[in-house]
N, C-alpha and C positions, 0 to 999 in steps of 0.2 A: 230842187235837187242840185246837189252840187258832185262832178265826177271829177276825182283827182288819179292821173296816173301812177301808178308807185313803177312800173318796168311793163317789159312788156307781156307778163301774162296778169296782172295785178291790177285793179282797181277799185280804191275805197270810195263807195259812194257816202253822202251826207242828205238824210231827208229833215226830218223834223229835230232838231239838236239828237242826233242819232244816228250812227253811221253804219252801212252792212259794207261788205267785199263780195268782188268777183273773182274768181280765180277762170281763167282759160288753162283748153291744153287742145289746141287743132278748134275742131268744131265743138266740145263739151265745155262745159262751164261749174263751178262748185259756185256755192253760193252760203255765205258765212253770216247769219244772220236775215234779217228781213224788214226793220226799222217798226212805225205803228203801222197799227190795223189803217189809218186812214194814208199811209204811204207807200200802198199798193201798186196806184196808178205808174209812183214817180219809180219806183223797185222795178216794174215794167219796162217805163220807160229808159232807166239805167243798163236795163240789159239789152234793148235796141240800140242804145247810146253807142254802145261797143260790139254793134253789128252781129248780135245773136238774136235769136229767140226765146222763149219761157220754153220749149221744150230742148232746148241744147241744158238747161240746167240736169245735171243725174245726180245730184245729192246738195241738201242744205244741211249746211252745220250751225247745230243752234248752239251758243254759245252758254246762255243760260233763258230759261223761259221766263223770263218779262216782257210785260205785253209792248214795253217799247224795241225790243229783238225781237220777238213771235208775232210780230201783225201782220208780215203780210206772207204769212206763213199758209192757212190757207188758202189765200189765191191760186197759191203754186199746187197745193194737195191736190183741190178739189176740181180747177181747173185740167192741172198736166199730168196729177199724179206723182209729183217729184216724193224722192224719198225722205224721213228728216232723221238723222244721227244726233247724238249727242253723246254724253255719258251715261253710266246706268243710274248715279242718283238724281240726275238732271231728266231724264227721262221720268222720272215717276213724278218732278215736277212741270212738268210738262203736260202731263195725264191730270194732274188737278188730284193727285194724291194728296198734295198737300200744297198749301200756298203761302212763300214768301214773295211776298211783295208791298211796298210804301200802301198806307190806310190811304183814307180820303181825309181823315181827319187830320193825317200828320200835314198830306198837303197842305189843308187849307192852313197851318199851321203856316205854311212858308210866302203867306200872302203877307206879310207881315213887313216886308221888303218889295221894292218894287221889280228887283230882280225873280223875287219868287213869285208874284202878282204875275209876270209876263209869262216865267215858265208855268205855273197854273193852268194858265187861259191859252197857251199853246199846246201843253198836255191833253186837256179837255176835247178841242179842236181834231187832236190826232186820234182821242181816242174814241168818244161819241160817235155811235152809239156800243160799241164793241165792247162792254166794259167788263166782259165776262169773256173769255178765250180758256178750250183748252184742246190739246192733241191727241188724238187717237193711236196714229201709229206714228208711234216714235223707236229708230232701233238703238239701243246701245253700242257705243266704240268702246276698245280696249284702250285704254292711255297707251303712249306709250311708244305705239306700232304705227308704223305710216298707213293710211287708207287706201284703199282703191278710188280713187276721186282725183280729176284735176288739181293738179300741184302735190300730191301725195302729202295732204296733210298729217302732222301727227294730234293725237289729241293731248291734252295735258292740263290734268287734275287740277283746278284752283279753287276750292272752296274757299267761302269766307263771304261773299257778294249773295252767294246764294249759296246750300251746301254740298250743292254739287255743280257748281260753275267751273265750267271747260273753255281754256284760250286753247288757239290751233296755231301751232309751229311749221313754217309750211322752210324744212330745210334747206332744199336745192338755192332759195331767193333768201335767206335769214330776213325775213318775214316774221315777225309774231302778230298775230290776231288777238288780242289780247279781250278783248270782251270789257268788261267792266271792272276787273281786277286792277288794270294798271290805264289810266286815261290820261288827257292833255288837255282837260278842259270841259267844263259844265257849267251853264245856265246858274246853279246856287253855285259853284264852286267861290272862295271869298280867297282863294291863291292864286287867280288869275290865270293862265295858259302855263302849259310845257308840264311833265310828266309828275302824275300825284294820284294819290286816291281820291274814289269819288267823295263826298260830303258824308255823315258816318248814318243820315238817316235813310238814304239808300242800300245801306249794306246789314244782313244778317249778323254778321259778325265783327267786329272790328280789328279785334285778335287774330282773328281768320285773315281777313283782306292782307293784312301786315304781313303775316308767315307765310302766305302765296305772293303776296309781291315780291317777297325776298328770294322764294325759291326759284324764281323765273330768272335770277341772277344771271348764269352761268347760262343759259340757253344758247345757243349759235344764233343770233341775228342781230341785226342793226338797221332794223327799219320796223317801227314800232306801228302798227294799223289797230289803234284804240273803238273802243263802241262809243266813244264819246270824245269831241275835240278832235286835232289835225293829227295829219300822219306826222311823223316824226323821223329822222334819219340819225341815228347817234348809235354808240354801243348800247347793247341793253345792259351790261352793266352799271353802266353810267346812267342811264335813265333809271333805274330802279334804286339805284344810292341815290338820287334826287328826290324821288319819292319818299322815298322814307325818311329822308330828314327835312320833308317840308310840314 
C-alpha cells in the first residue's frame, strides 16, 4: 500500500496496480473506490494510515464496478454497513445485471508479454478466490449535483469503460477522481506514464472512452486522482489534450 497526500482532506491510496481515495471533512470520511477483493486488509489499513476508522467512512463511491474497484467493497457493507452510490446505470452493474468485464481468456491472451505475464499473476493473487462479486445495495446519484458526502462530491457521467462509469469532481479542491476513464499509467499500458487511456481491451467502448474523456475537458480541476497510475497536478485541459492525442 502506497498513501500519497493530494492536500489536506485528500488522499489517493495505491494497493494492487489500483488506486482508491479518501476524502475527509472533521471526523467523516467518503471513500472512492475500494481496490481487489484481496486489498481489503491494506483499504483498512489506509484508513488508520490517516487516523480514522472503517466506521468514520458514511459513503463509498464506486466508480465503476470491476472487481478491481469493488473488492473490498464488502468488507466495508458487511462489516460497518457503509453505504455504496454510484450512478443508476452503474448500479444495475453492480447488482450483476449484467456484466462487463475483461474474460479470462482475453487475459490469458496478455501472457503473451512479460509485462502481461506479471500483470496476470498479480491479478490472480488480488483476486483468488473472489472471482464472482456482486452488490446488493447499491443507491443511485443524480450526475450533476453535489452529494451530501465529505468533500461534496459531484457525480459525472462517463460512459465508455463501462456503460455507466461515474468519475467524481469533488469542486471546492478541483480534484477529479476520474476512475478509469482518464489514467496515468497501467501494468499493459505500451505509452508508458502521464495521462492516457486505459489499453482498448479493458474498455467496453472505445468510441465511448474517447467522448468522455473529452467531455471532462472543461471541468474546474487540476489535480487529476486516476484509478490507475500517479496523481497528477496539471490543468485538466491539458491532461485530456494529451490524452487523446497519444
Amino acid at each position: 500500500m502506497e498513501l500519497t497526500r493530494v492536500d489536506d482532506q485528500v488522499h489517493l491510496v495505491t494497493g494492487t496496480n489500483v488506486n482508491w481515495a479518501l476524502i475527509s471533512d472533521g471526523s467523516a470520511l467518503t471513500l472512492v473506490d475500494a481496490g481487489y477483493p484481496n486489498d481489503s486488509a491494506a483499504l483498512l489499513a489506509s484508513i488508520a494510515a490517516i487516523g480514522h476508522r472503517p466506521e468514520d467512512v458514511v459513503a463509498i463511491l464506486l466508480t465503476h464496478a470491476h472487481l478491481d474497484h469493488m473488492g473490498g467493497v464488502p468488507t466495508m457493507t458487511r462489516r460497518f454497513g457503509t453505504p455504496v452510490l454510484t450512478g443508476a446505470e452503474e448500479a444495475r452493474h453492480a447488482r450483476r445485471e449484467y456484466l462487463e468485464q475483461i474474460t479470462p481468456a482475453r487475459m490469458l491472451r496478455q501472457c503473451t508479454r512479460p509485462a502481461g505475464l506479471r500483470w496476470v499473476a498479480a491479478t490472480v493473487r488480488a483476486v483468488v478466490p473472489h472471482l464472482k462479486m456482486s452488490l446488493d445495495e447499491v443507491t443511485a446519484v443524480e450526475p450533476h449535483v453535489p452529494l451530501d458526502v465529505p468533500g461534496g462530491l459531484v457525480a459525472v457521467p462517463t460512459p465508455g469503460h463501462t456503460r455507466g462509469h461515474t468519475a467524481y469532481l469533488m469542486p471546492a479542491a478541483g480534484v477529479l477522481f476520474s476512475g478509469d476513464t482518464l489514467v496515468t499509467g497501467h501494468p499493459l499500458s505500451r505509452l508508458g506514464t502521464g495521462a492516457q487511456r486505459l489499453p482498448s481491451v479493458f474498455n467496453e467502448s472505445e468510441a465511448g472512452v474517447t467522448a468522455a474523456v473529452a467531455s471532462l475537458r472543461d471541468l474546474p480541476a487540476d489535480t487529476l486522482a486516476p484509478g490507475h497510475g500517479e496523481l497528477v497536478r496539471a490543468p485538466l485541459a491539458t491532461l485530456v489534450d494529451r490524452a487523446l492525442n497519444r
